[in-house]
C-alpha beads as a LAMMPS data file, in Angstrom:
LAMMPS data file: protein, C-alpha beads

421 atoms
420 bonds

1 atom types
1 bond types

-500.0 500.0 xlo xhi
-500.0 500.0 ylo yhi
-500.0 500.0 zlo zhi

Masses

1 110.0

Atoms # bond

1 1 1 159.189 -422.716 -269.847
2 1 1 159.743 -419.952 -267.167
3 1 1 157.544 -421.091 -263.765
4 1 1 155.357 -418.038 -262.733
5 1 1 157.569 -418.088 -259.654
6 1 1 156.886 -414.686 -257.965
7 1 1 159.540 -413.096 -254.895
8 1 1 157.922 -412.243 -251.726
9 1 1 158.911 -408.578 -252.311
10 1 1 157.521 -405.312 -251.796
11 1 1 158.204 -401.673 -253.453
12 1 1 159.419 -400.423 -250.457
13 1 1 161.324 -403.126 -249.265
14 1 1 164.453 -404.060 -252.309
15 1 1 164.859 -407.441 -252.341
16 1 1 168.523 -408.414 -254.005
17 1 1 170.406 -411.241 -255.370
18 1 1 174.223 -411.079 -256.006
19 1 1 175.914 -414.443 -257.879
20 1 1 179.577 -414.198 -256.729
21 1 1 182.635 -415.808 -259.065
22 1 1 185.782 -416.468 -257.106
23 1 1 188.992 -416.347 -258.868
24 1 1 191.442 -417.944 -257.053
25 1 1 195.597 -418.230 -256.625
26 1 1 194.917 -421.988 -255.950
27 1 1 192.673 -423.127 -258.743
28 1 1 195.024 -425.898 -259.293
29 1 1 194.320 -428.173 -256.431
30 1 1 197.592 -430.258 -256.991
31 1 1 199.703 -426.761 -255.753
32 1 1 198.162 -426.839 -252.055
33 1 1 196.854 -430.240 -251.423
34 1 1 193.374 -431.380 -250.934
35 1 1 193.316 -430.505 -247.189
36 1 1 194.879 -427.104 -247.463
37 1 1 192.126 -426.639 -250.415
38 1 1 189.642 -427.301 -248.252
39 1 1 190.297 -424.750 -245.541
40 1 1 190.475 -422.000 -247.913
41 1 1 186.732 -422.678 -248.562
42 1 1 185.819 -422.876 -245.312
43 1 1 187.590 -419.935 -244.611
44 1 1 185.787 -418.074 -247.720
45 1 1 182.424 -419.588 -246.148
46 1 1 183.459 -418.210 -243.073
47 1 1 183.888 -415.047 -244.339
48 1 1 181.242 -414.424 -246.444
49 1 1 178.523 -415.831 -243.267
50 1 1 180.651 -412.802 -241.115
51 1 1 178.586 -410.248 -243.302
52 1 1 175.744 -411.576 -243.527
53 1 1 172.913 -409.840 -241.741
54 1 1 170.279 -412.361 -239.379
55 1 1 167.805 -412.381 -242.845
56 1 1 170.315 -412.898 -245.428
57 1 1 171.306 -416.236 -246.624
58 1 1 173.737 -418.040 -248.685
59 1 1 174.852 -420.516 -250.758
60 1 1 178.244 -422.235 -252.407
61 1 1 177.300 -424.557 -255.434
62 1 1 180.913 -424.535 -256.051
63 1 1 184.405 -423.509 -254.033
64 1 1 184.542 -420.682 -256.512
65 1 1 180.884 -419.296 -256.723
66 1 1 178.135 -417.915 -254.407
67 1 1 174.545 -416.542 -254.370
68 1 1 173.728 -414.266 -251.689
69 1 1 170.157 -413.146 -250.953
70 1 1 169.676 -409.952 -249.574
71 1 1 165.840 -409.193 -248.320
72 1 1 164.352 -406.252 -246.808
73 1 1 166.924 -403.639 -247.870
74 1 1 166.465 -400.252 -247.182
75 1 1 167.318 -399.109 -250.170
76 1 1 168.837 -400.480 -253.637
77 1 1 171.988 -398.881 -253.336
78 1 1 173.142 -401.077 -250.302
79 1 1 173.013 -403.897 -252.261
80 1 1 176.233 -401.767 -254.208
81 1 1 177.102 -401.356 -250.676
82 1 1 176.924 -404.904 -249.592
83 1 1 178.635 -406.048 -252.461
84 1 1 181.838 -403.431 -251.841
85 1 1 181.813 -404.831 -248.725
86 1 1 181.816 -408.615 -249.306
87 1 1 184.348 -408.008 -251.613
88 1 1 186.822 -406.529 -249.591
89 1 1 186.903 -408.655 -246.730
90 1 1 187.336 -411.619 -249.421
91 1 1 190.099 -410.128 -250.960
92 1 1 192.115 -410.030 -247.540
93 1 1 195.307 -412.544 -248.522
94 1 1 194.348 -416.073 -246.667
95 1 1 197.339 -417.790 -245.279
96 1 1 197.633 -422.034 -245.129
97 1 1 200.884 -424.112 -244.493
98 1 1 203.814 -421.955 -245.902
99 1 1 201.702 -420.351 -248.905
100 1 1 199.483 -417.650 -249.675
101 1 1 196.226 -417.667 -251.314
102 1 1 194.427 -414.532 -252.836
103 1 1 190.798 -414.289 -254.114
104 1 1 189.362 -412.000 -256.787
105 1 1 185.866 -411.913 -255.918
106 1 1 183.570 -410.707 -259.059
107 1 1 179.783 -410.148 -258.619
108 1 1 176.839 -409.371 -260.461
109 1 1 173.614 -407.846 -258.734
110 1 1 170.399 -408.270 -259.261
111 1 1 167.902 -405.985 -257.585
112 1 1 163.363 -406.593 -256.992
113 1 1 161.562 -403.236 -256.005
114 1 1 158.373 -404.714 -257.573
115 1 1 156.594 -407.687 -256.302
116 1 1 155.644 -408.854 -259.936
117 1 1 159.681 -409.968 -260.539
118 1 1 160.177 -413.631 -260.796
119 1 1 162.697 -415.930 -259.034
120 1 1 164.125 -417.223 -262.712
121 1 1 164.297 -413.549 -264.095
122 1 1 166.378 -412.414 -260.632
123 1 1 168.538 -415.551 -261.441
124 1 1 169.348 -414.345 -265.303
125 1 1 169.696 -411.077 -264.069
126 1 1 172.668 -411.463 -261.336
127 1 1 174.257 -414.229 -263.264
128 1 1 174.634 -411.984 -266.688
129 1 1 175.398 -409.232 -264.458
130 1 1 178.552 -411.040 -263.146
131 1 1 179.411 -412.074 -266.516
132 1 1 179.091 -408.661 -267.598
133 1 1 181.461 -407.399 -264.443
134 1 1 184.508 -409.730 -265.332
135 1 1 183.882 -409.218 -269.709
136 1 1 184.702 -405.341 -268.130
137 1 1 186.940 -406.339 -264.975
138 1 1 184.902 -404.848 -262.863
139 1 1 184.330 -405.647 -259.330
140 1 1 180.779 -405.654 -259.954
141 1 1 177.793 -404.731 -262.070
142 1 1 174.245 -403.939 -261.785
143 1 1 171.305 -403.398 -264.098
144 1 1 172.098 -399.235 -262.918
145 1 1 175.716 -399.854 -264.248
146 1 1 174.014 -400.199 -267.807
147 1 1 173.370 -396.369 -268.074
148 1 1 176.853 -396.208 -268.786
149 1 1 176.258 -397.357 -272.144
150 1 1 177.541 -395.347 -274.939
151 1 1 180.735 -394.826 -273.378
152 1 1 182.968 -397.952 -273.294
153 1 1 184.722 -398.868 -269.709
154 1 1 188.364 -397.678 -271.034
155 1 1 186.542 -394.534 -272.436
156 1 1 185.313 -393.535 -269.042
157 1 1 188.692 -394.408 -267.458
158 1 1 190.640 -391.782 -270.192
159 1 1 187.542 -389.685 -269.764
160 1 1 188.506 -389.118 -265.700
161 1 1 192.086 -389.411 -266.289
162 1 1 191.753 -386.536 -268.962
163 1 1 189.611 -384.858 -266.387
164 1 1 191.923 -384.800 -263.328
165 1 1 195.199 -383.982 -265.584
166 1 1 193.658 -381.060 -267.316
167 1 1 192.143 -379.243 -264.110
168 1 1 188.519 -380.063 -265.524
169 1 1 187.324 -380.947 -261.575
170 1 1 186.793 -378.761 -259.036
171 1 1 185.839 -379.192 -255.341
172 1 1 182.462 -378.452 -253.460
173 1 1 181.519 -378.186 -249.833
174 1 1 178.309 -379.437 -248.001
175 1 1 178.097 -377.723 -244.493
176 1 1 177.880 -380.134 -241.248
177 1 1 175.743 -377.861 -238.334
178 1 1 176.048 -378.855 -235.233
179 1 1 172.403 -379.100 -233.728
180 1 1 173.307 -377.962 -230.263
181 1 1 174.939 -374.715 -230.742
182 1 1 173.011 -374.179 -234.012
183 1 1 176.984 -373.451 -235.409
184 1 1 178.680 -374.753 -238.294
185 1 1 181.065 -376.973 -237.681
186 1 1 182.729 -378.430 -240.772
187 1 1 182.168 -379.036 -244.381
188 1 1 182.865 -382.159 -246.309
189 1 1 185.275 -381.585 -249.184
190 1 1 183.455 -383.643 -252.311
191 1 1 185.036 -384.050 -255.945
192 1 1 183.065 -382.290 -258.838
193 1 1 183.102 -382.261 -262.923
194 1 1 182.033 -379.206 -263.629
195 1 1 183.740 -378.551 -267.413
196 1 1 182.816 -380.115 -270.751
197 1 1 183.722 -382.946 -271.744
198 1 1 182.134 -384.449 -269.032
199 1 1 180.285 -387.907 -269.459
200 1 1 176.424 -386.378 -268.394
201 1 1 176.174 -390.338 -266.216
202 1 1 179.178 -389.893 -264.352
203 1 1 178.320 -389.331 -260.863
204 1 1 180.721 -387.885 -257.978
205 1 1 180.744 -391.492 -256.677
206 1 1 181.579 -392.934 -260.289
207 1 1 184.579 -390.651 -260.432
208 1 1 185.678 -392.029 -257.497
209 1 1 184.980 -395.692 -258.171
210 1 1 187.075 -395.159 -261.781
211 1 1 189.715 -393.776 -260.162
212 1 1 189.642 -396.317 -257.251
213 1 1 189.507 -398.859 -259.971
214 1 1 192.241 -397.717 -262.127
215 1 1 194.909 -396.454 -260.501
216 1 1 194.146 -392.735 -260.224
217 1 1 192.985 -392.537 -256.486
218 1 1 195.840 -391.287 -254.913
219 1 1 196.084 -388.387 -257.393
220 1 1 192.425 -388.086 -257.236
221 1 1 192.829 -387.900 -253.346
222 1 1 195.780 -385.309 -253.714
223 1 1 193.837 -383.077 -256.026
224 1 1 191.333 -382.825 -253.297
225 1 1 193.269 -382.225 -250.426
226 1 1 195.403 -379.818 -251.873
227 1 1 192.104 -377.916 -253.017
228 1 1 190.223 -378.319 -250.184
229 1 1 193.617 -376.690 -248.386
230 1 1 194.361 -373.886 -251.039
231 1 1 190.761 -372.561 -250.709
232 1 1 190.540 -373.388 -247.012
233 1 1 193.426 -370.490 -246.336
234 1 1 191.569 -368.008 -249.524
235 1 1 188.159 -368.561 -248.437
236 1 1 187.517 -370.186 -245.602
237 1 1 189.572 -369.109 -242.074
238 1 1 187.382 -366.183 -241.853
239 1 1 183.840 -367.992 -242.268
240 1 1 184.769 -369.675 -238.919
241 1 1 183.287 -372.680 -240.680
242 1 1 185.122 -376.102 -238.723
243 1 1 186.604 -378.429 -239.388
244 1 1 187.427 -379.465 -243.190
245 1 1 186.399 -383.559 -243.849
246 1 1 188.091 -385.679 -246.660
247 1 1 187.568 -389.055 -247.963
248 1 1 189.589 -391.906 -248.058
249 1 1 189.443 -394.973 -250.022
250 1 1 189.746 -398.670 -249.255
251 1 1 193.354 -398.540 -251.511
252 1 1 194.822 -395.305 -249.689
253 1 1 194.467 -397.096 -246.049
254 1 1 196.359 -400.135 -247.592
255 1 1 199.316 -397.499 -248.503
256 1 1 201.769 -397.802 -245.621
257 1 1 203.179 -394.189 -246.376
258 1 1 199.423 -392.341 -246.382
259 1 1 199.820 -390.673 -242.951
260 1 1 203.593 -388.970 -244.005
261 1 1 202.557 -387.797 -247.362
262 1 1 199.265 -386.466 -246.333
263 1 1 201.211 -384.799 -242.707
264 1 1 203.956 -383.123 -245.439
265 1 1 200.680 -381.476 -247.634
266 1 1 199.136 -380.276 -244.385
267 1 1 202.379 -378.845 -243.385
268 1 1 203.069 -376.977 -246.767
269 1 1 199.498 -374.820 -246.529
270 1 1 200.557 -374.357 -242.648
271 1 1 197.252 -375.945 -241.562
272 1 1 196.726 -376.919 -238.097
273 1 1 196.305 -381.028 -238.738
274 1 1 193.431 -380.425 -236.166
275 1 1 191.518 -378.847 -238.790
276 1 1 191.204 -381.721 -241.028
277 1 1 189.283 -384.984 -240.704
278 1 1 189.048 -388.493 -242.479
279 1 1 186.405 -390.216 -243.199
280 1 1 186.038 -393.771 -244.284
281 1 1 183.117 -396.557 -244.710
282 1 1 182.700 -399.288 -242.828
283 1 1 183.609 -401.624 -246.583
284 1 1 186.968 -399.981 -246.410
285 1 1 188.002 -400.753 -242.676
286 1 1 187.871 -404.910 -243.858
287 1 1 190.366 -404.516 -246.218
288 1 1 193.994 -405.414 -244.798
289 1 1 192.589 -405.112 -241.924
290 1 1 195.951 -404.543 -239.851
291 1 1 196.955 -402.117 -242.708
292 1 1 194.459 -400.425 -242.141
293 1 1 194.615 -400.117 -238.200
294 1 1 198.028 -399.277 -238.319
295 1 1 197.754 -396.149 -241.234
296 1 1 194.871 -394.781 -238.817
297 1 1 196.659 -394.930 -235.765
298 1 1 199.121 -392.900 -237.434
299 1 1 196.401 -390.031 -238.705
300 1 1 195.331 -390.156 -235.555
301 1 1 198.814 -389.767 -233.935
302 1 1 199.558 -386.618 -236.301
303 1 1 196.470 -384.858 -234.981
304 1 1 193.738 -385.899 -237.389
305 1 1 190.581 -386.558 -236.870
306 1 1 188.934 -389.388 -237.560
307 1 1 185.152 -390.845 -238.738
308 1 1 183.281 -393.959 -239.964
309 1 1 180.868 -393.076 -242.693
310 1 1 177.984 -394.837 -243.802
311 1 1 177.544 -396.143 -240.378
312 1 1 174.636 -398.701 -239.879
313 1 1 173.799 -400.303 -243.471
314 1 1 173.865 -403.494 -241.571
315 1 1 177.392 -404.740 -242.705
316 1 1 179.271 -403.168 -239.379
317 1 1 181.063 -404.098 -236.401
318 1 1 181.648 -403.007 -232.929
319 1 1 185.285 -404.482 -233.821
320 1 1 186.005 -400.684 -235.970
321 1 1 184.843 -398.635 -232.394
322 1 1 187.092 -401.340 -230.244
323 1 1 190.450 -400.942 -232.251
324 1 1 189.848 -397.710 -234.692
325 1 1 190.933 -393.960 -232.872
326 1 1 187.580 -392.556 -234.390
327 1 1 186.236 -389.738 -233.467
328 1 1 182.429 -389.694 -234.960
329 1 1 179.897 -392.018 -236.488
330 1 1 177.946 -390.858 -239.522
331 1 1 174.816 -392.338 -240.326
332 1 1 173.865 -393.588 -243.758
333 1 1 171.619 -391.211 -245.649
334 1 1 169.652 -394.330 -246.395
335 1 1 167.997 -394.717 -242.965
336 1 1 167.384 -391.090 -242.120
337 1 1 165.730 -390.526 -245.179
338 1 1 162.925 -392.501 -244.646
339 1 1 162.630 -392.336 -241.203
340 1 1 159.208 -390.594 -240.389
341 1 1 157.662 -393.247 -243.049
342 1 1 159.781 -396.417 -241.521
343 1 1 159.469 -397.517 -238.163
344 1 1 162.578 -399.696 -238.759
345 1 1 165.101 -397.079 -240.191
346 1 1 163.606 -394.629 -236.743
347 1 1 165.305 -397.737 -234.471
348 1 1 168.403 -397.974 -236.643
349 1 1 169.033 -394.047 -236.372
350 1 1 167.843 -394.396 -232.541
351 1 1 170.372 -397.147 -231.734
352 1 1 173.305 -396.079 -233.873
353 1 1 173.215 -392.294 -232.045
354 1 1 172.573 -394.123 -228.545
355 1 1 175.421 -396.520 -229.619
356 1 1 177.645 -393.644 -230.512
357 1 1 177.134 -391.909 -227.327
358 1 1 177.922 -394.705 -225.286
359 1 1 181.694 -394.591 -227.349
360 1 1 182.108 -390.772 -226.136
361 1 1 181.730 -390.646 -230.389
362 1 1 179.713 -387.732 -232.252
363 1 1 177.073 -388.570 -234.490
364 1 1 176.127 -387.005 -237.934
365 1 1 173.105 -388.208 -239.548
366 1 1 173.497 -387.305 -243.407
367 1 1 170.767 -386.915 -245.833
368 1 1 168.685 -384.554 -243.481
369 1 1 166.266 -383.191 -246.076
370 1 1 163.346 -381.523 -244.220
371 1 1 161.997 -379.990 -240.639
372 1 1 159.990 -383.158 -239.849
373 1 1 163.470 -385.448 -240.166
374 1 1 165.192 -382.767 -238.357
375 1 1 163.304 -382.269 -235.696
376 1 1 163.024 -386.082 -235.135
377 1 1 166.776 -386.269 -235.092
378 1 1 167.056 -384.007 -232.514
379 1 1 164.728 -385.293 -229.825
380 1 1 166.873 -388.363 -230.134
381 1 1 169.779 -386.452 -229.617
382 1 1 171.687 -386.654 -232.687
383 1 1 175.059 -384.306 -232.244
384 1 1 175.496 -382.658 -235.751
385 1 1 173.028 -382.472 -239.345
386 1 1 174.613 -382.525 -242.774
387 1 1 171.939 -382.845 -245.250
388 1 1 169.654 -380.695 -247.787
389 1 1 167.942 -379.057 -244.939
390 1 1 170.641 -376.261 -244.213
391 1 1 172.870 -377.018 -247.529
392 1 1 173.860 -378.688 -250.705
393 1 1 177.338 -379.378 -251.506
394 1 1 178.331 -375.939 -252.915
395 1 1 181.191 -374.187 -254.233
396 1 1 183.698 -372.443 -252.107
397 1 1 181.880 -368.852 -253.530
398 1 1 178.812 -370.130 -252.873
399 1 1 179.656 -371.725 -249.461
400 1 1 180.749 -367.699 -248.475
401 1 1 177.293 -366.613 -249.236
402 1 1 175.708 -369.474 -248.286
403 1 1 177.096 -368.894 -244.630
404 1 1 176.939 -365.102 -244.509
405 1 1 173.080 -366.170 -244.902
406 1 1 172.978 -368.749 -242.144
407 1 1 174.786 -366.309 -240.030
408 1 1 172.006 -364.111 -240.007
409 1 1 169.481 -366.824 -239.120
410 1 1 168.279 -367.682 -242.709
411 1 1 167.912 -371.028 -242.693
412 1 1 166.877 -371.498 -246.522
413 1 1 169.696 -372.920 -248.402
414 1 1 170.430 -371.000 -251.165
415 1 1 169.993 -371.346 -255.047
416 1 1 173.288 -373.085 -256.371
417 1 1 174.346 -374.385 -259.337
418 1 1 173.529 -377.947 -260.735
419 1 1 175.729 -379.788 -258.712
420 1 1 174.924 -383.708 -258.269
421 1 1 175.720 -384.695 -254.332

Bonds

1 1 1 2
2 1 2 3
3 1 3 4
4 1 4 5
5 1 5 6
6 1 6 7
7 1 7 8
8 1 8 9
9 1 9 10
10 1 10 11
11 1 11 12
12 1 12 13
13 1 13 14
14 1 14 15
15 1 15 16
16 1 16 17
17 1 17 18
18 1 18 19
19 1 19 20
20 1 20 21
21 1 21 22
22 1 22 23
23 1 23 24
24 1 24 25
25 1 25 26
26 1 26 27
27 1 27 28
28 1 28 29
29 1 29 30
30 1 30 31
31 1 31 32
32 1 32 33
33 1 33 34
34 1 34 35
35 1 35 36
36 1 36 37
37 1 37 38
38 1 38 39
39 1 39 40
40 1 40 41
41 1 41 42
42 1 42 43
43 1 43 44
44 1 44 45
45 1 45 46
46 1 46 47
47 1 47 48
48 1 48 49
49 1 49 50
50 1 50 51
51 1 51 52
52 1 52 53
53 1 53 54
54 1 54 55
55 1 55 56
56 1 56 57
57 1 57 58
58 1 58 59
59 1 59 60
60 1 60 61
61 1 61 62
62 1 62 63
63 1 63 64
64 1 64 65
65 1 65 66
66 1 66 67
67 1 67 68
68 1 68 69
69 1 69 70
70 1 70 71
71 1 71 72
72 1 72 73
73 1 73 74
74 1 74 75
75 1 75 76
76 1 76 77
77 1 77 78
78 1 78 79
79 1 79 80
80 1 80 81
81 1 81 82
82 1 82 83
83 1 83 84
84 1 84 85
85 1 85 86
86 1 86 87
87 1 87 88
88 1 88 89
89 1 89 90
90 1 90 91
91 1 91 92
92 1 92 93
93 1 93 94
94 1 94 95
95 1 95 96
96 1 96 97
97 1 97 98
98 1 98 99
99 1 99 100
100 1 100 101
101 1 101 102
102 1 102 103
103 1 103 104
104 1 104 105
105 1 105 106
106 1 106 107
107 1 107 108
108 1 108 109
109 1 109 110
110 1 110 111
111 1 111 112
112 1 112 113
113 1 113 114
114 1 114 115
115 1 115 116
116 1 116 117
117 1 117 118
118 1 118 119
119 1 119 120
120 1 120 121
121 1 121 122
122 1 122 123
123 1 123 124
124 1 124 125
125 1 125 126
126 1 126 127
127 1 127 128
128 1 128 129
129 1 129 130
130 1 130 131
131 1 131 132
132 1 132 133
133 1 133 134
134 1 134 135
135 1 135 136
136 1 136 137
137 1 137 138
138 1 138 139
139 1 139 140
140 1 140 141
141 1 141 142
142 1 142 143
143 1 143 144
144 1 144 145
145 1 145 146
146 1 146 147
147 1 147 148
148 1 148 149
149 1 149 150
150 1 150 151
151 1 151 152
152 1 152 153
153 1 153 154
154 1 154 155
155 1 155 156
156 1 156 157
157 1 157 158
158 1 158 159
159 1 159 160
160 1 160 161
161 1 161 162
162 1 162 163
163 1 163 164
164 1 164 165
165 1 165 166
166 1 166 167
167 1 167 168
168 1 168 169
169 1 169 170
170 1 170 171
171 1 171 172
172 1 172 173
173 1 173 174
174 1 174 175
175 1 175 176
176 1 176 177
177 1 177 178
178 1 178 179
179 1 179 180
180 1 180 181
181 1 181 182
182 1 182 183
183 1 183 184
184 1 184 185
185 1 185 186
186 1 186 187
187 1 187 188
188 1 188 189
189 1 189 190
190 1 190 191
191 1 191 192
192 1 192 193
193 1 193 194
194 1 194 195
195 1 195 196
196 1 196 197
197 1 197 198
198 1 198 199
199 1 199 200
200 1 200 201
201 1 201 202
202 1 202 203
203 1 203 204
204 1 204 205
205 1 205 206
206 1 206 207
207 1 207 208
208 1 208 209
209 1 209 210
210 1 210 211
211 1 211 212
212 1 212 213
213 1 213 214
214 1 214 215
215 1 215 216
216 1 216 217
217 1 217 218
218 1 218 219
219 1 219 220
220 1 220 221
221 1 221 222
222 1 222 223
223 1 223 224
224 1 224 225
225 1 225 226
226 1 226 227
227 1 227 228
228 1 228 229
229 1 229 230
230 1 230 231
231 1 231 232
232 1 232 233
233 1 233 234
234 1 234 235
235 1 235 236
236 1 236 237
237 1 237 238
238 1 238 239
239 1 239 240
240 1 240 241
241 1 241 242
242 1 242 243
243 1 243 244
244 1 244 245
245 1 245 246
246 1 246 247
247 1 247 248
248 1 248 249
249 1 249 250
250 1 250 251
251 1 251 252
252 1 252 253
253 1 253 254
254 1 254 255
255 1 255 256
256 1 256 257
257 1 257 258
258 1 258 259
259 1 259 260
260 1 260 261
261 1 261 262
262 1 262 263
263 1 263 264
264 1 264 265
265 1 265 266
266 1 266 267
267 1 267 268
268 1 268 269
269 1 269 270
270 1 270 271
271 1 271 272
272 1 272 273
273 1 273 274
274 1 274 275
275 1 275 276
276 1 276 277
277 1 277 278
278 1 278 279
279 1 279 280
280 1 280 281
281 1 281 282
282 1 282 283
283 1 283 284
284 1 284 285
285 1 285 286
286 1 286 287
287 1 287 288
288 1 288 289
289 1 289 290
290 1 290 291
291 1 291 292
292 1 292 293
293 1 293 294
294 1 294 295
295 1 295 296
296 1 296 297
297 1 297 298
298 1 298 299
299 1 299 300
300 1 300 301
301 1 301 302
302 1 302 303
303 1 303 304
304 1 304 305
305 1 305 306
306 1 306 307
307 1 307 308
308 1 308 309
309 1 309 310
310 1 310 311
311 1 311 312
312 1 312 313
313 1 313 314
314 1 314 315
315 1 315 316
316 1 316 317
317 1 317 318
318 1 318 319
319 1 319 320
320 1 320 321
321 1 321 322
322 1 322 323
323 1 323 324
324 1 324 325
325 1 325 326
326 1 326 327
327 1 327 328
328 1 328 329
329 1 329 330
330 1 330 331
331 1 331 332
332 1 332 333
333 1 333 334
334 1 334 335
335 1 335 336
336 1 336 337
337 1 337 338
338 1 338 339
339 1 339 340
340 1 340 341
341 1 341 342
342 1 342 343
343 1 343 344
344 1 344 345
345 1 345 346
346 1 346 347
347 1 347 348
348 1 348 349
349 1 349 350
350 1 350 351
351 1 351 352
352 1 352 353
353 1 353 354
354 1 354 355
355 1 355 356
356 1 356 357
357 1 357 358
358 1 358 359
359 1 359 360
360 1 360 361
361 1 361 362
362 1 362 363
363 1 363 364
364 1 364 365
365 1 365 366
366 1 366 367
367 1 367 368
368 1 368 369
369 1 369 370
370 1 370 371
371 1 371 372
372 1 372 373
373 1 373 374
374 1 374 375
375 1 375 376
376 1 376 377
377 1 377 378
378 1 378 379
379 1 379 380
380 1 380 381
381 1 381 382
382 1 382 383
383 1 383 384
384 1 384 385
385 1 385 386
386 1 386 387
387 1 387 388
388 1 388 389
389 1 389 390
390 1 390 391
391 1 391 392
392 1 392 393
393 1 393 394
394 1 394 395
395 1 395 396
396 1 396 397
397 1 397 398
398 1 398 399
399 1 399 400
400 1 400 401
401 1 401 402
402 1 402 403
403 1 403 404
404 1 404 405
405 1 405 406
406 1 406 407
407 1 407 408
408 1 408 409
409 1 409 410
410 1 410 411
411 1 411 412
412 1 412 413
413 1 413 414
414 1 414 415
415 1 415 416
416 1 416 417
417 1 417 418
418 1 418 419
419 1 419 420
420 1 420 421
């Protein structure tokens, strides 16, 4: 019988549980010894208490599994977040004696934004969710992952692949202002599927997750660049619109040969590599970490700029501003959203533009979406606004109009076309 066990949890406050199977190289103990055995789980422990926040907790029933409770998130989607990010720093190869061990971390999530959830029902939840994950080998799986039934997982993958060979995606713009100067300074470059077929659930950030998955990211990342590049020189030199920002993936830092490839595109449009910048999360940074220092030193050498997104969902380090050439912080849409309702999230947005500051770093606070966020953001200061308040992502025809318009000191976005951001 199922105790009435209920989770101290509140609507606004997501509670979340992920269960966490390790696969590992050295699942036969007899290969590395007893001793050696033991380090590696110390080492995973080690690890996984690194992320941990001050209010989350774990535990290790077993060397190869996990449960990690995460209270008092801002939002449900950094539990995806957290997840990402637990995930990568496990995979990073673990050295002992003369071998090698690597981890393939899967986990299912379980997520409370109502206080009438029970303990046993969060328990079911994240442990069939994990199964789910490695029946599909994926990295993880949530209850949300579910609306992607109807379309199996190798579907989806064809569906995207199909997509990006048969110039079915397109690329849209959101404009970054800066709050100072009241100019625009840049536009982040963001993958669309605008044709038919197109999977209705598929998100921008699913695309990218199936091609990040699968194989298809560094095409995926191509496709971008050289559209973002090709419309830059049509459309964009004469809007006078900044700086043109890109995203890279957790897998393209681990490629050793990013920065050359990426230098001989910008060189075939004749682009000034000033005019493009790179943004990565936080999750990305802990995978391979010396990788991953070593491909952005070399960005940064070739005269790109440089920025940590998602900054401040409470997975970071000061480590990324000690030994990364960045050049700006942006702030998780998940704290400036909510707040002017959340003392707590006002703090985090507080400290993280103070903390930028002190780095000589510009700040960018996404998910502005109204005059009462922005105006709070700019008594404390924050540098540049890239939110719903002066845009949506928009096409490159759209982003013409769409700055003609702020030129003249309309503020109203204007009407564009169903695009999901």
């Amino acid at each position: 019988m199922e105790r009435d066990i209920r989770l101290n949890t509140h609507p606004a406050t997501p509670f979340a549980l992920l269960h966490m199977s390790l696969s590992r190289s050295d699942s036969v103990e007899a290969l590395l010894g007893r001793k050696d055995c033991l380090e590696i789980t110390k080492e995973l422990v080690r690890r996984v208490q690194l992320n941990l926040r001050t209010q989350d907790y774990c535990a290790f029933p077993s060397p190869n599994e996990v449960w990690i409770c995460l209270p008092d998130l801002p939002s449900s989607a950094v539990a995806r977040l957290a997840a990402s990010n637990f995930i990568n720093y496990l995979e990073t190869p673990i050295s002992t004696s003369d071998k090698t061990v690597t981890v393939r971390p899967v986990v299912g999530i379980a997520v409370a934004e109502q206080p009438e959830i029970t303990a046993l029902q969060m328990f079911k939840t994240a442990a069939n969710a994990e199964i789910r994950a490695r029946a599909l080998s994926q990295r993880y799986w949530t209850e949300d992952t579910d609306k992607l039934l109807g379309y199996s997982n190798m579907e989806l993958v064809m569906a995207v692949q199909s997509a990006l060979m048969h110039n079915q995606l397109s690329v849209a713009y959101q404009p970054k202002v800066e709050l100072r100067s009241g100019r625009v300074v840049g536009v982040e470059a963001l993958v669309r599927w605008n044709k038919d077929p197109h999977p209705s659930i598929l998100g921008p950030s699913d695309i990218i997750e199936i091609a990040e998955q699968n194989g298809m990211i560094q095409d995926m990342t191509r496709f971008i660049l050289n559209t973002a590049l090709r419309e830059y020189i049509e459309s964009m030199v004469e809007l006078d619109i900044g700086r043109v920002w890109i995203n890279l993936s957790a897998s393209m830092l681990r490629d050793s040969h990013l920065a050359s490839w990426v230098q001989q595109i910008v060189e075939v449009w004749g682009v000034d590599p000033g005019l493009i910048g790179f943004e990565v999360t936080e999750s990305t940074l802990l995978t391979d970490v010396e990788q991953s220092i070593s491909t952005i030193h070399a960005l940064a050498e070739y005269g790109f700029h440089l920025a940590i997104d998602d900054f401040g969902t409470g997975y970071s380090s000061l480590f990324y501003l000690r030994r990364f050439p960045v050049h700006e912080l942006k702030i998780d849409k998940l704290f400036v959203q909510h707040m002017n309702s959340s003392i707590l999230d006002s703090q985090i947005v507080r400290a993280i533009i103070d903390l930028a500051h002190n780095f000589q770093l510009n700040v960018v606070a996404e998910g502005a979406e109204d005059e009462a966020t922005l105006s709070l953001l700019k008594s404390m200061g924050c540098d540049q606004i890239q939110g719903y308040v002066f845009g949506r992502a928009m096409t490159v025809g759209e982003l013409r109009d769409w700055a003609s318009s702020f030129a003249q000191g309309k503020r109203q976005p204007i009407i564009v076309s169903d695009l999901v951001d």
